[in-house]
VOBAKOL-727662 format. One record per residue (C-alpha): residue number from 1; z negated, y negated, x negated. Coordinates in steps of 0.5 Angstrom, whole numbers. Layout:
(site NUM,(Z,Y,X)),
...
% end
This chain:
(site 1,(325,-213,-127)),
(site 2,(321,-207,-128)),
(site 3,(313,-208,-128)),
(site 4,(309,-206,-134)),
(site 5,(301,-203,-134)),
(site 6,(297,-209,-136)),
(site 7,(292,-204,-140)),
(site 8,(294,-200,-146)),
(site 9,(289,-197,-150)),
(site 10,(288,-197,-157)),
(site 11,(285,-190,-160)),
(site 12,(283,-191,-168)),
(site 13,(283,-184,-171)),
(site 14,(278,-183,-177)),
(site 15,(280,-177,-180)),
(site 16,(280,-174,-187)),
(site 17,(285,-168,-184)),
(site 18,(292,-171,-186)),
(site 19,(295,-165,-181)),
(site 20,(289,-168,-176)),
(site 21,(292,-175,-176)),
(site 22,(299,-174,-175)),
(site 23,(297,-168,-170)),
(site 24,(294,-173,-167)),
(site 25,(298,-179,-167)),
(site 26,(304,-175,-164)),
(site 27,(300,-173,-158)),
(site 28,(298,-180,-157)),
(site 29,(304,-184,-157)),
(site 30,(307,-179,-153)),
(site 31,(303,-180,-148)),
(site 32,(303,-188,-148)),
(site 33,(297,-190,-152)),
(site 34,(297,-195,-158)),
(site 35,(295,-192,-164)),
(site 36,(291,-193,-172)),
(site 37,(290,-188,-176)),
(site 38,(285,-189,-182)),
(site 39,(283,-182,-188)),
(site 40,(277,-185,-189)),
(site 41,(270,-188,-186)),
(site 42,(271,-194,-191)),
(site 43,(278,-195,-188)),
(site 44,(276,-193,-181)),
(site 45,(271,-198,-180)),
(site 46,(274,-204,-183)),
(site 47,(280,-202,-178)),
(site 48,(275,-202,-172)),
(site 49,(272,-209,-174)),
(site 50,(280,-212,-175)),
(site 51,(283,-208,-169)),
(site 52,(278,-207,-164)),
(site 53,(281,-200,-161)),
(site 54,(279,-198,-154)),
(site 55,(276,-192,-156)),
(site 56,(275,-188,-163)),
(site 57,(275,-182,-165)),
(site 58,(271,-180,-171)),
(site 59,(271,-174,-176)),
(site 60,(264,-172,-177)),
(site 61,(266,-168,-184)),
(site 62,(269,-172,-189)),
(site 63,(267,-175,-196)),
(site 64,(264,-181,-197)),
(site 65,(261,-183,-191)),
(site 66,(261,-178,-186)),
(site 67,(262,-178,-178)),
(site 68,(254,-180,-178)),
(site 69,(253,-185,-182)),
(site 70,(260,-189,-179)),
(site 71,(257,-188,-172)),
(site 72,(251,-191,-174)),
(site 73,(254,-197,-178)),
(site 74,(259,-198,-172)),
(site 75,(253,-199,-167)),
(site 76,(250,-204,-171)),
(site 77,(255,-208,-172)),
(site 78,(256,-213,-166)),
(site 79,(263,-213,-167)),
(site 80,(264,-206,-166)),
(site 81,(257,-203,-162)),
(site 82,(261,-203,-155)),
(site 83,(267,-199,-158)),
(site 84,(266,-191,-155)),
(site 85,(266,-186,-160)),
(site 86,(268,-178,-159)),
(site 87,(266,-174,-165)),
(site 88,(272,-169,-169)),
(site 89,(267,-163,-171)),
(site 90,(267,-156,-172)),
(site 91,(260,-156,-172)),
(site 92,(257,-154,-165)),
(site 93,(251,-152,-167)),
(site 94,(245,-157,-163)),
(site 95,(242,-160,-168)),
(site 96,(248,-164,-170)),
(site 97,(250,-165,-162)),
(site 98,(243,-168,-162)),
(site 99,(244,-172,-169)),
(site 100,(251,-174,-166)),
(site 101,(248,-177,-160)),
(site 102,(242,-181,-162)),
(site 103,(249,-184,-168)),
(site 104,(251,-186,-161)),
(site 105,(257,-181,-159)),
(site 106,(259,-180,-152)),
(site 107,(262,-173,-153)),
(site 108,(265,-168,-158)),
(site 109,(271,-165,-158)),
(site 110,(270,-158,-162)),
(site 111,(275,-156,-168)),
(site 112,(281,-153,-168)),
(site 113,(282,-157,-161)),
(site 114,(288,-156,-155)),
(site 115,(292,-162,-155)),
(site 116,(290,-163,-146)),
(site 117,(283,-163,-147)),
(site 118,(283,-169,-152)),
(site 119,(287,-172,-147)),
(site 120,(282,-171,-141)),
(site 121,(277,-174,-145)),
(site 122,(280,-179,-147)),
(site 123,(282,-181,-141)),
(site 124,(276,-179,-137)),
(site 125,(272,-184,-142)),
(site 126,(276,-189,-142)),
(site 127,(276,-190,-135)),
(site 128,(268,-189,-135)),
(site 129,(268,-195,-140)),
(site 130,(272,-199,-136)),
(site 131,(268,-198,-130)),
(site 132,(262,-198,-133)),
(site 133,(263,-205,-136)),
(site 134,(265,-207,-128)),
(site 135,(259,-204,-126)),
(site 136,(255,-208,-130)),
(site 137,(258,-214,-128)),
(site 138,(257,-212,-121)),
(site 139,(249,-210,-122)),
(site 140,(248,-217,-126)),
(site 141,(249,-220,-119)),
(site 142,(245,-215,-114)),
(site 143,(239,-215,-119)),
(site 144,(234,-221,-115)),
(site 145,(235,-217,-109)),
(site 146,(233,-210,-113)),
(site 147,(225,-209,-111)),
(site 148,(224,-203,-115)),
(site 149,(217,-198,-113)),
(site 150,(212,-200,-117)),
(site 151,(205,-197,-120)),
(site 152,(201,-203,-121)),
(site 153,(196,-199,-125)),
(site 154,(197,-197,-133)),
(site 155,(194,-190,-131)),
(site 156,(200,-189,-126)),
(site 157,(202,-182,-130)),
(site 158,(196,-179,-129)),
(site 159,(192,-176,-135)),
(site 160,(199,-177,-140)),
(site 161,(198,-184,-141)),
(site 162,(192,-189,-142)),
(site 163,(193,-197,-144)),
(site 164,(187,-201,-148)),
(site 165,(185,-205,-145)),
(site 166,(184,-200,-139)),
(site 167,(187,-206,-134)),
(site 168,(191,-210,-138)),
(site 169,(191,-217,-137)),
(site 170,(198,-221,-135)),
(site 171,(201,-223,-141)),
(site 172,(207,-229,-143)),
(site 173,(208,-225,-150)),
(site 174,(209,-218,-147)),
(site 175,(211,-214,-141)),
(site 176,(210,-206,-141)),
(site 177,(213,-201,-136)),
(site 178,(212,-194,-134)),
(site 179,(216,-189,-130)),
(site 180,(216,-183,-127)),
(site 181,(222,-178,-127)),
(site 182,(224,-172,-125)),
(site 183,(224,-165,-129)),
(site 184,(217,-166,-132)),
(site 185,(220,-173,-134)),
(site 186,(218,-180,-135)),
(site 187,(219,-187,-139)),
(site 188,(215,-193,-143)),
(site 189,(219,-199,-144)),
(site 190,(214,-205,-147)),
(site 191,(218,-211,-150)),
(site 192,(215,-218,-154)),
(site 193,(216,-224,-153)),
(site 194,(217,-229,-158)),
(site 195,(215,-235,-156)),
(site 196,(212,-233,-151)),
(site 197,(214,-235,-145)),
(site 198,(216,-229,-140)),
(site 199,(215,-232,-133)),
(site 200,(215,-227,-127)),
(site 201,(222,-229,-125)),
(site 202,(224,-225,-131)),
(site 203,(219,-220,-131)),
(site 204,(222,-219,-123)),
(site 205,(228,-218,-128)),
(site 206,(227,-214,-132)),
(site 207,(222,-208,-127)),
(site 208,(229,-209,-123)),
(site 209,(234,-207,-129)),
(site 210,(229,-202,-130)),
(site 211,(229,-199,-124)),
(site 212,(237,-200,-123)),
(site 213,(238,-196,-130)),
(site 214,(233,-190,-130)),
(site 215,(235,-183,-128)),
(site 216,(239,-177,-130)),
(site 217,(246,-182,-129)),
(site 218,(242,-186,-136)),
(site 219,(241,-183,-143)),
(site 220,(235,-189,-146)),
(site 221,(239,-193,-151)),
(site 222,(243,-194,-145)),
(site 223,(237,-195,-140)),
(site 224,(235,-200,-146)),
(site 225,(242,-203,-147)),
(site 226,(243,-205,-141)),
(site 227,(236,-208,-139)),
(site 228,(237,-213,-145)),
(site 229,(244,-215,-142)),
(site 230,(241,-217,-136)),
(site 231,(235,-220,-140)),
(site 232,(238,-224,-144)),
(site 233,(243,-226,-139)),
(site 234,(237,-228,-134)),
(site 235,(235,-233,-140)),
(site 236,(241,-236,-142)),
(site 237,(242,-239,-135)),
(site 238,(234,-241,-136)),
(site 239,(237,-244,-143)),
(site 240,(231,-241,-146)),
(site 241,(236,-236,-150)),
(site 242,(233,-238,-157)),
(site 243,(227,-233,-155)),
(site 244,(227,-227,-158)),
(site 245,(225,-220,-156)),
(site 246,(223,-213,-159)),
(site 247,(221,-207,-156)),
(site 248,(221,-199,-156)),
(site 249,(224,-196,-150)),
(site 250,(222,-188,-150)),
(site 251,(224,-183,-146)),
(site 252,(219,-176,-146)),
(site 253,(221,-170,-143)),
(site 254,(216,-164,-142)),
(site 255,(221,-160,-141)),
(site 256,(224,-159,-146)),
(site 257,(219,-161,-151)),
(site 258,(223,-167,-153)),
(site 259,(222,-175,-155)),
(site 260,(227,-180,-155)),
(site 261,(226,-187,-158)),
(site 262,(229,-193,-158)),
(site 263,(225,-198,-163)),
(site 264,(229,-205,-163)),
(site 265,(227,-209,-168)),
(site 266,(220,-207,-165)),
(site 267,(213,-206,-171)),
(site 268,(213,-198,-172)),
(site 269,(211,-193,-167)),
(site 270,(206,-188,-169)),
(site 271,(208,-180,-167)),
(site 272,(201,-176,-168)),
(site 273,(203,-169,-169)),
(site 274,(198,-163,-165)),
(site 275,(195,-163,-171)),
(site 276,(194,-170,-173)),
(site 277,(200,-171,-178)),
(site 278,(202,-177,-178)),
(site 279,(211,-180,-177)),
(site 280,(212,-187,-177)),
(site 281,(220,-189,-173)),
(site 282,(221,-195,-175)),
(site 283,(227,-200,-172)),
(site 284,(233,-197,-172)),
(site 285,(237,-204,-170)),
(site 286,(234,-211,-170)),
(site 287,(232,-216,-164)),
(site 288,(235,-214,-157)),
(site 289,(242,-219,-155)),
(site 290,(243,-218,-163)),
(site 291,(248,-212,-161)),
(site 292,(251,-215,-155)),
(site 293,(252,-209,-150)),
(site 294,(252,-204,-155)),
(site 295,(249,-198,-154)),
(site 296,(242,-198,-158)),
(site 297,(241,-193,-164)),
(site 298,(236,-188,-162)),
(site 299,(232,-182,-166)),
(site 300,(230,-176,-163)),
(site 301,(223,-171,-164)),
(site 302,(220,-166,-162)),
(site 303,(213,-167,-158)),
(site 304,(210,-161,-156)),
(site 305,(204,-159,-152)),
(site 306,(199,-164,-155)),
(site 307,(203,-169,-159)),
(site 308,(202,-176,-159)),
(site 309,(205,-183,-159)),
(site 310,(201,-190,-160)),
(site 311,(206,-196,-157)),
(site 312,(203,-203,-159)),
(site 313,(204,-210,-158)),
(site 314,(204,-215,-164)),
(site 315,(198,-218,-161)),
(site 316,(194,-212,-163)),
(site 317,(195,-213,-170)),
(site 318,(192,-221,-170)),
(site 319,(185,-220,-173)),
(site 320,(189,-216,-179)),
(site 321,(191,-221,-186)),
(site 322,(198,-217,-185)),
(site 323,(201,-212,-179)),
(site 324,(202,-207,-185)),
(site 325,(194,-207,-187)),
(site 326,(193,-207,-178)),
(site 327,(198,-201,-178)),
(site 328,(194,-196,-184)),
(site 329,(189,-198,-180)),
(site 330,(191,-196,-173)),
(site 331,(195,-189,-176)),
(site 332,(188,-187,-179)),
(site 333,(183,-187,-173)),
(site 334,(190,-184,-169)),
(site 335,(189,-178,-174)),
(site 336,(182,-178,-174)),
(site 337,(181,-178,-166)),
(site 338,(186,-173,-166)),
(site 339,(182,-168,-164)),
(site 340,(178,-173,-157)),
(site 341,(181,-174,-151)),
(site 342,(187,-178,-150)),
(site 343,(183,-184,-146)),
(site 344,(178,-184,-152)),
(site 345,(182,-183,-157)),
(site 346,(186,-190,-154)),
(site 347,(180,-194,-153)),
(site 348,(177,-191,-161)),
(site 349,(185,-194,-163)),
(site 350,(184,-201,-159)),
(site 351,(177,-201,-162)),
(site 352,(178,-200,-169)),
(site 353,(184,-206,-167)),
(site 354,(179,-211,-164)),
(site 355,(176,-212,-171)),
(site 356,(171,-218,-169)),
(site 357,(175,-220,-162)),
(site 358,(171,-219,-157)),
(site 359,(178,-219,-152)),
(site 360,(184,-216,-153)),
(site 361,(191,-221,-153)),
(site 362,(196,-215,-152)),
(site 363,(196,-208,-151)),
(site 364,(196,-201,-154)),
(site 365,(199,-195,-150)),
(site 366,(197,-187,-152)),
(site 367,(202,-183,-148)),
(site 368,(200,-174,-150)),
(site 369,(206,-169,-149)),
% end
């Protein structure tokens, strides 16, 4: 009796082109794959739900919902988040491959295509998903024995970032991390415990994921994706899985004078432009665990000379009626301070938070380009 392959992979076509499917299907089955097709965004993303395909190739030009909007939705969604998604397009220029990779792409393939590159990438990706899943199977068991180099002080990237307090205290209700990378390069990754209930063994947890997942090999909504799958891992087996987390994960290139943030279900970080222009990067998903293993959706800036970013635990806002009057209030003395330097403009932030608090509960972190 002949042996059949145990893994035949389903590729969900989306695509308002009826030459681009049939071209594509053709190629496809005769190649061995299992294949949908959809014309539609609409249609395409009911199909990825229902069918849950290995890997879907995605038109970014159609009517109605474009190649961008369906990514993003696909990302959101639990059901579909971990499904890899290659981009159709005949846009090459960078500020569409950028849009694309904070919608949650993996790669682009440029229009009008050749059948063998469609092909090698999909093969190359579909081997890349299935050894990342096996990858995090294996990294989850390693991780206690994983003792990542650690800066115990909040001013460890030197003068490019300052915390308020100076020395923050340890805390159940948030953990906060920097890390330094190659190129100019570094990261932030401050996450809120609600109950706060975070212990040193999940701290050690977290700091080893973050250690593990750092680096070029990482994209940040990758980085954060699977510190979250560790966490909430971590908690489940503690059986304290109702605890709910936020937090924002930022990567800052120097660089290239670029920002990449990741704000999942976090209050808004607060982007102060070298001139004092204030941008609010609100949550672009909900709490992590809420997407599985899904790639987080991220948004990317400019951060040139000068520019900067205000990170916040939710106890800094405490002494406020409301998080949106303590949020005004912290965007106003971000946009009035500047002009100072960055460690009084983060103390001026803090104070202006403390109202008539003596001690801070959380921590406010300022990070300059």
């Amino acid at each position: 009796m002949a042996i059949s392959p145990n893994f035949i992979p389903r590729i969900l076509v989306i695509d308002d082109e009826p030459f681009n499917l049939e071209f594509l299907e053709m190629v496809l089955r005769q190649h061995g794959y299992k294949v949908s097709l959809a014309n539609n965004g609409k249609m395409g993303m009911k199909l990825a739900e229902d069918l849950q395909p290995d890997l879907i190739l995605l038109d970014i030009m159609m009517p109605g919902e474009t190649g961008f909007e369906c990514a993003t939705i696909l990302r959101l969604s639990p059901e579909t988040s971990e499904i890899p998604i290659i981009f159709l397009t005949a846009l090459d220029d960078p500020k569409s491959s950028l849009k694309g990779f904070d919608a949650g792409a993996i790669d682009f393939i440029t229009k009008p295509f050749e059948y063998r590159e469609v092909l090698n990438r999909i093969r190359l990706h579909l081997r890349v998903a299935r050894n990342d899943k096996l990858m995090m199977r294996y990294n989850s068991l390693i991780l206690k024995d994983i003792t990542p180099a650690h800066e115990e002080s909040g001013q460890s990237l030197g003068k490019s970032s300052f915390t308020f307090p100076a020395e923050p205290k340890e805390s159940a209700s948030y953990l906060y991390e920097s890390v330094t990378l190659p190129n100019k390069s570094e990261s932030h990754l401050l996450l809120n415990f609600t109950a706060p209930k975070l212990d040193n063994e999940t701290a050690c947890i977290i700091r080893s994921a973050l250690s593990l997942y750092s680096g070029p090999l990482y994209r940040p909504s990758e980085t954060f994706r699977s510190i979250g799958v560790a966490l909430i891992k971590h908690l489940k087996s503690k059986r304290q899985d109702s605890i709910k987390i936020d937090g924002i994960h930022v990567h800052i290139d120097r660089g290239t004078d670029s920002m990449t943030l990741v704000n999942a279900g976090s209050l808004p970080a607060i982007l102060v432009a070298s001139k004092g222009a204030t941008t609010f990067i609100e949550p672009q998903s909900g709490t992590i665990g809420e997407l599985g293993k899904g790639l987080l959706p991220c948004s990317s800036f400019e951060m040139k000379k000068g520019s900067r970013l205000f990170i916040y635990s939710r106890e800094m806002l405490g002494p406020f009626k409301s998080s949106g009057e303590g949020i005004k209030q912290l965007q106003k003395t971000c946009e009035i301070s500047a002009e100072e330097n960055l460690e009084a403009a983060c103390q001026a932030a803090g104070n202006a938070l403390l109202k008539e608090s003596s001690v801070p509960d959380g921590i406010l972190i300022a990070i300059e380009a």
